[in-house]
C-alpha positions as a LaTeX table, in Angstrom:
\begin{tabular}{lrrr}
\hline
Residue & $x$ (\AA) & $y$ (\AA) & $z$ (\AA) \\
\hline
Unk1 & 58.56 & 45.71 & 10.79 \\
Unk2 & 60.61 & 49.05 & 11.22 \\
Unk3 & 60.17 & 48.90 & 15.22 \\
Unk4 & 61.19 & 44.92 & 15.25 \\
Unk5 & 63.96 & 45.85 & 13.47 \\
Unk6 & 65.19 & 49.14 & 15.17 \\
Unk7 & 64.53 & 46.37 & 18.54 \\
Unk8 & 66.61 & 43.85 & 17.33 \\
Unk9 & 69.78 & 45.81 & 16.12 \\
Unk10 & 69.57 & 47.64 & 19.70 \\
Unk11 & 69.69 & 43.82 & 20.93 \\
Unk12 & 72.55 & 43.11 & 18.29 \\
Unk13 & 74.80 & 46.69 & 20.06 \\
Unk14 & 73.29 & 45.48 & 23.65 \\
Unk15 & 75.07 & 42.20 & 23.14 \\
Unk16 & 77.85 & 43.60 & 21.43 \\
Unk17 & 78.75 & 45.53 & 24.37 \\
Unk18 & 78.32 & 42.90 & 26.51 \\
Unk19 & 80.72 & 40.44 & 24.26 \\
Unk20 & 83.29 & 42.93 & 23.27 \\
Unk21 & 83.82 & 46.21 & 25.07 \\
Unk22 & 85.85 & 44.56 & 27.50 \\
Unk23 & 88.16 & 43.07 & 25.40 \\
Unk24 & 90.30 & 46.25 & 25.14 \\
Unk25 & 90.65 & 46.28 & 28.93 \\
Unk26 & 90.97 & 42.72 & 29.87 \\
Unk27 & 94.36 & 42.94 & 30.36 \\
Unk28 & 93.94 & 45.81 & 32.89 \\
Unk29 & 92.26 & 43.82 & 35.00 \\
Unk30 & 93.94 & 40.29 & 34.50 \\
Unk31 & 97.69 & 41.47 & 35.42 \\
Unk32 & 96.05 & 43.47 & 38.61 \\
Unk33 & 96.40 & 46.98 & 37.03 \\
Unk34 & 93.11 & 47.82 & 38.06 \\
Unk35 & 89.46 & 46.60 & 39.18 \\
Unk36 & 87.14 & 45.23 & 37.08 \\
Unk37 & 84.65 & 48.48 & 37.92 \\
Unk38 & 87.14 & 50.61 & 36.57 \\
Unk39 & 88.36 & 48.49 & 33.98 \\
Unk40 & 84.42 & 48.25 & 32.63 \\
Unk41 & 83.45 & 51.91 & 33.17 \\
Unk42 & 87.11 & 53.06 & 30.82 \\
Unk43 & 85.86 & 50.44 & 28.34 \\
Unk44 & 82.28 & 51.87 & 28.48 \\
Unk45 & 83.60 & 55.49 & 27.90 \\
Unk46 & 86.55 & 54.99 & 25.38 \\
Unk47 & 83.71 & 52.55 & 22.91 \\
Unk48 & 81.47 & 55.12 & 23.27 \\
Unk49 & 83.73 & 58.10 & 22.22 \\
Unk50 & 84.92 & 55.47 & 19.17 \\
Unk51 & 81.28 & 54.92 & 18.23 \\
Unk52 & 80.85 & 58.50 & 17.92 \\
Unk53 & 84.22 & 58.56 & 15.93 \\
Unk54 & 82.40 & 56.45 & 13.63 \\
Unk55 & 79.98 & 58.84 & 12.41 \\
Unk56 & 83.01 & 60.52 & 10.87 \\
Unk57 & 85.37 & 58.01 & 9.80 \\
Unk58 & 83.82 & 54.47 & 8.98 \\
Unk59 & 82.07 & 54.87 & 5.42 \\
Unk60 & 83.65 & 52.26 & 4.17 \\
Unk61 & 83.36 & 49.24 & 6.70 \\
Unk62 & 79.31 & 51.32 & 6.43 \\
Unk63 & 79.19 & 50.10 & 2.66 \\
Unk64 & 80.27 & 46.99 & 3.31 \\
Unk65 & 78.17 & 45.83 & 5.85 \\
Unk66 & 75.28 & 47.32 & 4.37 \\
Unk67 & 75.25 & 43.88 & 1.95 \\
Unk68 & 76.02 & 45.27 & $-1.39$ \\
Unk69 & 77.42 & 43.08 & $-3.51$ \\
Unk70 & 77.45 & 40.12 & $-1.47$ \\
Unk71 & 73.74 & 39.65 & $-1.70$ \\
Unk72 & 71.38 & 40.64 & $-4.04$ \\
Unk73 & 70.70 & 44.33 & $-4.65$ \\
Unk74 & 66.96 & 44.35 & $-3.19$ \\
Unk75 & 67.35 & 42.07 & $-0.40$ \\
Unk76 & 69.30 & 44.60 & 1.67 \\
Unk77 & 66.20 & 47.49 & 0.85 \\
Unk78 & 64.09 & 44.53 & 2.58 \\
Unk79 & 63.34 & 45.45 & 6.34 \\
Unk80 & 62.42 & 41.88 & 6.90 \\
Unk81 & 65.64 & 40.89 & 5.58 \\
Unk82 & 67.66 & 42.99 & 7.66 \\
Unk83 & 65.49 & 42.05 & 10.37 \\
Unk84 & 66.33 & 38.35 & 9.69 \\
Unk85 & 69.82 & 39.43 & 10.38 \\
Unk86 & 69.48 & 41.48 & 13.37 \\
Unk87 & 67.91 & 39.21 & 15.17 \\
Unk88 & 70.23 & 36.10 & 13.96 \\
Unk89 & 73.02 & 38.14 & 15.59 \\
Unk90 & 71.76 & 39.59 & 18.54 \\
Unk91 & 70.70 & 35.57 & 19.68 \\
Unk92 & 73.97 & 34.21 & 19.09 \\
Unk93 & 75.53 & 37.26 & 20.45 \\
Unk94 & 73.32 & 37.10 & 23.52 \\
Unk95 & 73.86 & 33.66 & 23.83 \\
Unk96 & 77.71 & 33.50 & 23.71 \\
Unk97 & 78.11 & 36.06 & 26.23 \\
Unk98 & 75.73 & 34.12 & 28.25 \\
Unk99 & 77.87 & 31.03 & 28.46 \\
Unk100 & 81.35 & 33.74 & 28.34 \\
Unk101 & 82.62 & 32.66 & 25.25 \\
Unk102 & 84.24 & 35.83 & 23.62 \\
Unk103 & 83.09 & 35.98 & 19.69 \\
Unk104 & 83.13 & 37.75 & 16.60 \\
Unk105 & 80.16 & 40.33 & 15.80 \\
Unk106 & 81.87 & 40.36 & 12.24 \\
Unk107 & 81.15 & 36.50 & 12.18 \\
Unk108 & 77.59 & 36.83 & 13.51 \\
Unk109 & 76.74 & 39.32 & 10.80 \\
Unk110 & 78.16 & 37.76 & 7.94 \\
Unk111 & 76.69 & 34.32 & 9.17 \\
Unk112 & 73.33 & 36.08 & 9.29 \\
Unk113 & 73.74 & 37.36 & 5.57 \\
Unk114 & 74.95 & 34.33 & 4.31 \\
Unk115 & 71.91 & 32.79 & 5.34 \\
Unk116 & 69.67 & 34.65 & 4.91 \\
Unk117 & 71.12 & 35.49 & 1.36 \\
Unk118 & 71.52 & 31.80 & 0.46 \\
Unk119 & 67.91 & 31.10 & 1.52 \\
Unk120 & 66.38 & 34.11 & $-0.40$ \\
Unk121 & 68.48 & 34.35 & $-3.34$ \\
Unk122 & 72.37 & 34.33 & $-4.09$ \\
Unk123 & 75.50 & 35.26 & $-2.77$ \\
Unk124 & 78.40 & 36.69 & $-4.40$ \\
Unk125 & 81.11 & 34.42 & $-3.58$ \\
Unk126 & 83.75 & 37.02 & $-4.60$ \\
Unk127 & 82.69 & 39.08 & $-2.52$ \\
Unk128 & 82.80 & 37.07 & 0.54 \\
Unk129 & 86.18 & 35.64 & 0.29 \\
Unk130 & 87.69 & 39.32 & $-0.52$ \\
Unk131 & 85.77 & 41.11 & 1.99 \\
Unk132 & 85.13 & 39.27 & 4.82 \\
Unk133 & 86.70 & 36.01 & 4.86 \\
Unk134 & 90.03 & 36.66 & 3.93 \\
Unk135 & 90.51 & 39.60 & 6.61 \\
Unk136 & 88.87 & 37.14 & 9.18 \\
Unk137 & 91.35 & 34.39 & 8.72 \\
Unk138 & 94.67 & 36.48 & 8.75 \\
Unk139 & 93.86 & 38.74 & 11.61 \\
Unk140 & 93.76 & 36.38 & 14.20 \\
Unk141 & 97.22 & 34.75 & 12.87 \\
Unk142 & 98.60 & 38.23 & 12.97 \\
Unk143 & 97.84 & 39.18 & 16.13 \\
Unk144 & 99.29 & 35.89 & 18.17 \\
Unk145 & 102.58 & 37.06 & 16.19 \\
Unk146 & 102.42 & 40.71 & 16.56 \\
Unk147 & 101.54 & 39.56 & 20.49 \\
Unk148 & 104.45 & 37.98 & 20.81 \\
Unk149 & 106.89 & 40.24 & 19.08 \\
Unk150 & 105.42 & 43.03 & 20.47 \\
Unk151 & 106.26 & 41.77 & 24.09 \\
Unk152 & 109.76 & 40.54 & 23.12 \\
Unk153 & 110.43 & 44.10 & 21.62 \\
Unk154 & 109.58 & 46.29 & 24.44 \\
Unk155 & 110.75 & 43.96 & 27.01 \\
Unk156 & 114.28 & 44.50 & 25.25 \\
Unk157 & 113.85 & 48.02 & 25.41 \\
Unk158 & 112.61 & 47.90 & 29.24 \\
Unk159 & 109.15 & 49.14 & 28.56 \\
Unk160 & 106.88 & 46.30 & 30.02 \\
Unk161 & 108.84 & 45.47 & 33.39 \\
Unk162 & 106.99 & 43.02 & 34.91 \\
Unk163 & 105.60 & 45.23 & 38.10 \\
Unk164 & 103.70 & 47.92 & 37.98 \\
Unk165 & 105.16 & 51.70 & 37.34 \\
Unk166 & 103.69 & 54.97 & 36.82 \\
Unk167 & 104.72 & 55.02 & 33.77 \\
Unk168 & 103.64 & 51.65 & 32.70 \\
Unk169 & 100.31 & 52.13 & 34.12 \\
Unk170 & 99.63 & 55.60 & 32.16 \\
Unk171 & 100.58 & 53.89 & 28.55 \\
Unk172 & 98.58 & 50.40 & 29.79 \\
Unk173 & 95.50 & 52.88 & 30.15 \\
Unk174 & 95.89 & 54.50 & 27.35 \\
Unk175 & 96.47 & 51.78 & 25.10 \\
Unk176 & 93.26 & 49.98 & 26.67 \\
Unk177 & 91.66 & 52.97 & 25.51 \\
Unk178 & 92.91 & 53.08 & 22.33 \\
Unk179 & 91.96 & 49.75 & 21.73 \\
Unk180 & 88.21 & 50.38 & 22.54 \\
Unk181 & 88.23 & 53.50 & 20.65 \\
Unk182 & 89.24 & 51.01 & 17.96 \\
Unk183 & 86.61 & 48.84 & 18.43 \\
Unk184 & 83.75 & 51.36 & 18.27 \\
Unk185 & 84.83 & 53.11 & 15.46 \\
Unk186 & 85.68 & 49.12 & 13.69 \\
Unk187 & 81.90 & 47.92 & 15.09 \\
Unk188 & 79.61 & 50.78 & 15.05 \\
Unk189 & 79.14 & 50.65 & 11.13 \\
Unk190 & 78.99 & 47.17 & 11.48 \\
Unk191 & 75.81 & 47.33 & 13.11 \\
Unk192 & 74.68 & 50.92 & 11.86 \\
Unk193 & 74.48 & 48.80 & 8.45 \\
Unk194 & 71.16 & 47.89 & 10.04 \\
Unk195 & 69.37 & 50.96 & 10.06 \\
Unk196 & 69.70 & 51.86 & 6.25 \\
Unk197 & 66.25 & 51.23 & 5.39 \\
Unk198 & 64.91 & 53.27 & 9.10 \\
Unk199 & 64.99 & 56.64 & 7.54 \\
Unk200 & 64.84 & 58.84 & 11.02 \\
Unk201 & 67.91 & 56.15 & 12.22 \\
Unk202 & 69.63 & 56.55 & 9.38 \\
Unk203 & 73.36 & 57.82 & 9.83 \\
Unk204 & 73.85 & 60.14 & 12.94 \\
Unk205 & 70.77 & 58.94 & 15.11 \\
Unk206 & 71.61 & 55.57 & 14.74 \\
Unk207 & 74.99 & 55.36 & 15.47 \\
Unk208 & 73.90 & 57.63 & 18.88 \\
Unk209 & 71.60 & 54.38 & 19.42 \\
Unk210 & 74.06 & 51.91 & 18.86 \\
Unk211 & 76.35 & 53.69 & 21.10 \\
Unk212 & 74.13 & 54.03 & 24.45 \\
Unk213 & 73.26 & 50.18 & 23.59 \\
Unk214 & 76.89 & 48.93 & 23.56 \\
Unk215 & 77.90 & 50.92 & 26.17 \\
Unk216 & 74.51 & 49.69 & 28.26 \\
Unk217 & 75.16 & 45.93 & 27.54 \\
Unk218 & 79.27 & 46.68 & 28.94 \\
Unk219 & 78.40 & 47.87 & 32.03 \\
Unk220 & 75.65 & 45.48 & 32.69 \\
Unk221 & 76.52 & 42.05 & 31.30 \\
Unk222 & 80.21 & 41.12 & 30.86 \\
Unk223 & 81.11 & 39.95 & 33.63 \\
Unk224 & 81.24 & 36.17 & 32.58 \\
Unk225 & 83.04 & 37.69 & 28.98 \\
Unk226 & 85.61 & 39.67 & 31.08 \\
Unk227 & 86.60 & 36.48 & 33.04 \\
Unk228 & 87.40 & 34.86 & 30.43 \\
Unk229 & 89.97 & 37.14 & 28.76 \\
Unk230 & 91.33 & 38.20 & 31.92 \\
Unk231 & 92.06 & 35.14 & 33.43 \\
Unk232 & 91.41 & 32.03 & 31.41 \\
Unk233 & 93.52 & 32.57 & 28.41 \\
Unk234 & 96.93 & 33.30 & 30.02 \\
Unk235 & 98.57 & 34.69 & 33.27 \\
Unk236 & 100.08 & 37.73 & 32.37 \\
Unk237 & 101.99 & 40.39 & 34.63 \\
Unk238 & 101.62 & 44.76 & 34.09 \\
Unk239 & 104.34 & 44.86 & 31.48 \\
Unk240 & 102.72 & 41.74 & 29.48 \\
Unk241 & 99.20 & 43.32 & 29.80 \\
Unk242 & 100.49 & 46.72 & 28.02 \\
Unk243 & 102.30 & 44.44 & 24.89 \\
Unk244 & 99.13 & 42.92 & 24.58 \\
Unk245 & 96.99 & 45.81 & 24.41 \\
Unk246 & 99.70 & 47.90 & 22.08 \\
Unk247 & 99.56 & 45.15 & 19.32 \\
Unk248 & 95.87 & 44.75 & 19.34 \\
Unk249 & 95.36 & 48.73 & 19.07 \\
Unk250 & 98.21 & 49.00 & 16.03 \\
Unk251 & 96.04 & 46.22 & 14.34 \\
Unk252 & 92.89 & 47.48 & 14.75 \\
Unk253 & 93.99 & 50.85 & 14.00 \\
Unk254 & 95.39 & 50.15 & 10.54 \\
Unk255 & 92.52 & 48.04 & 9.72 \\
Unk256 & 90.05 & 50.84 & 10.52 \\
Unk257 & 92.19 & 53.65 & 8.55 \\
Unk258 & 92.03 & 50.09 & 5.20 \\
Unk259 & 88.20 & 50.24 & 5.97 \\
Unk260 & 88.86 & 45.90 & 7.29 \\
Unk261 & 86.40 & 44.33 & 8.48 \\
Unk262 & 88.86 & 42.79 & 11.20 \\
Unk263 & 87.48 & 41.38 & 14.28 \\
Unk264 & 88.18 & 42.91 & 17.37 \\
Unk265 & 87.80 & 39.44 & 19.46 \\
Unk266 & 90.25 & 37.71 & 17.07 \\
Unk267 & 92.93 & 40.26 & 17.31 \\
Unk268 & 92.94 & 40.83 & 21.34 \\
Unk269 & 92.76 & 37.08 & 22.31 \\
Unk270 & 95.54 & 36.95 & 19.34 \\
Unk271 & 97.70 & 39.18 & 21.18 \\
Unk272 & 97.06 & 37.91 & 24.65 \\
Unk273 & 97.42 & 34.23 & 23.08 \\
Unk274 & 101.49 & 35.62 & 21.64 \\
Unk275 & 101.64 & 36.47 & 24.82 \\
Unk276 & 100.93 & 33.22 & 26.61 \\
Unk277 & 102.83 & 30.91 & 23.71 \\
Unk278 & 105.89 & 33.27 & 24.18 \\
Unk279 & 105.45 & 32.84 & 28.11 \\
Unk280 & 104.23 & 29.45 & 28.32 \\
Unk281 & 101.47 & 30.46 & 30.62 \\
Unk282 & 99.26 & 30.34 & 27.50 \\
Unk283 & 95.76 & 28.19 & 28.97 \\
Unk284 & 94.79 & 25.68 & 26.15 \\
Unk285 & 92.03 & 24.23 & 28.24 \\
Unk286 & 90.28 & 27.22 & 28.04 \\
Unk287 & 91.61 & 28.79 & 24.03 \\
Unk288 & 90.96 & 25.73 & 22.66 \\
Unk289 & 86.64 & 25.73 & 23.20 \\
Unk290 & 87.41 & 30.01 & 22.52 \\
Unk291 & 88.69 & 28.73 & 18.99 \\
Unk292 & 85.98 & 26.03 & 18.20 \\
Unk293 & 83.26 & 28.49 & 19.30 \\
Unk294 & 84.97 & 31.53 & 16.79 \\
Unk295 & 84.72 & 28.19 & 14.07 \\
Unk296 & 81.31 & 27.51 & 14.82 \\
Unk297 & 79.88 & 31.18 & 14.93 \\
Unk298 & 79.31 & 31.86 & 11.55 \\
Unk299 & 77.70 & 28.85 & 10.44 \\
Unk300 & 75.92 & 28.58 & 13.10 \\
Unk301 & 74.61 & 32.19 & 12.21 \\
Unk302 & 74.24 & 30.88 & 8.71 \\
Unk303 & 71.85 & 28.14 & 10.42 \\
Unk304 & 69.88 & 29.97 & 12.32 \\
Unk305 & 69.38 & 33.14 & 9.69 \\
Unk306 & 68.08 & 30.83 & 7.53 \\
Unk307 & 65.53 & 29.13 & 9.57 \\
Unk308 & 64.29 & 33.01 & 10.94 \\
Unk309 & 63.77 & 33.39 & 6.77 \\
Unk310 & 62.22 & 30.83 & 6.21 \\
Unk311 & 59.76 & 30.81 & 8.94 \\
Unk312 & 59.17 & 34.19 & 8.69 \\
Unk313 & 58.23 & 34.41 & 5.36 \\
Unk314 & 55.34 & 31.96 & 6.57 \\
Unk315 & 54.11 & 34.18 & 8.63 \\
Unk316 & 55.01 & 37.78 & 6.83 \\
Unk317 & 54.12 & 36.31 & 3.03 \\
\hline
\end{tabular}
């Protein structure tokens, strides 16, 4: 049961890479900045150095993840039940890449506990709304504003020109970067949670895993993912690009120093979404099956956790 699960949470970072490291650089590649090769091997590098940031600075988003409190106390000591979980989340994860819808790893992972908790004993309902829920339904809001504004304020102050400069391509890298390095430091823990009960993955080793994983799954499998964000949400020129990728990395900054569980997904299609509404370039064709996938993830999570439960527990009694 220890190797199924150390298997499925290095399918749960494989697909996580593969869903999300690209999300920090989208907008390098969608306003021309840059290839997709280069934009993918940055993402690759700056999530990795993030997920080894982790090690150092997530305890908190560690804890929370880990299921205390919003399940029941020996249920997360369970390698079956993280198991359950793992492999709920590395499915959908896998699957939602496949078809290049860009969603939530937070979602999958608290869909998976919810189920899996609901079918094996209790939830704390507290817990969820103060925890996960509430973070998950504001960030996304945020970020379409702070998109927007964000854009608006440095176009004022002639700092995202609409062609490409020197300049503008330096801080555009950089703040692609800084984004990822978000992201790995926000998601490592997330999945790290995993490993409590593998005692030689525990802490250091397993973040290592986690990290060659997600940065394994980028550079192989988001391709589909990375169209998506980079061209089916909104047209956006250099200077819109860089506003984009500034809000998303204040946000996801802040919520990693608050120990947030804060999507990454939510927060950069937020900001290139305030970018589109305050262009009108914004592509509801495509946001609008984005948003009714990021709906459907966690109870469909919740679904499919519960069924894994219950069918393993037939044939693990």
């Amino acid at each position: 049961m220890l190797f199924l699960l150390t298997f499925a949470v290095v399918v749960v970072a494989y697909a996580n890479g593969a869903n999300a490291n690209f999300k920090g650089v989208a907008s390098l590649f969608g306003s021309g900045t840059t290839s997709y090769r280069t934009a993918v091997n940055w993402a690759a590098l700056t999530t990795a150095a993030g997920c080894v940031a982790a090690m150092f600075w997530a305890e908190s988003l560690l804890k929370t993840f880990s299921g205390k409190g919003l399940v029941a106390e020996g249920l997360i000591e369970q390698p079956f039940f993280l198991f359950v979980v793992a492999a709920t989340a590395g499915v959908t994860g896998l699957l939602a890449t496949r078809f290049g819808f860009p969603v939530s790893t937070t979602h999958m992972l608290t869909g998976a506990l919810l189920g899996a908790g609901w079918t094996a004993g209790e939830v704390n309902v507290a817990k969820l709304w103060d925890s996960f829920i509430q973070p998950l339904l504001l960030s996304p809001v945020i970020a379409v504003v702070a998109g927007a504004v964000m854009y608006l304020v440095l176009k004022t102050l002639r700092l995202a020109p609409d062609h490409r400069t020197r300049t503008l391509d330096v801080m555009h890298f950089l703040s692609a970067g800084a984004v990822c390095f978000a992201r790995g430091v926000n998601d490592t823990p997330k999945i790290a949670a995993l490993l409590l009960s593998v005692g030689w993955l525990h802490g250091s080793s397993g973040m290592i895993l986690i990290a060659v994983a997600m940065a394994v799954g980028g550079l192989i499998s988001a391709r589909q993912v990375a169209e998506t964000l980079a061209h089916k949400i909104t047209d956006m020129n250099p200077g819109q690009g860089f506003a984009a990728n500034f809000a998303t990395a204040l946000l996801v900054t802040t919520a990693n120093v608050h120990g947030l569980p804060v999507s990454t997904t939510h927060v950069s299609v937020g900001a290139l979404l305030g970018i589109g509404v305050s262009t009108r370039q914004a592509k509801w064709r495509t946001v609008i099956p984005v948003l009714a996938a990021w709906v459907i993830t966690l109870p469909v999570s919740a679904l499919i956790a519960a069924v894994f439960f219950h069918l393993g527990r037939q044939l693990f009694p």
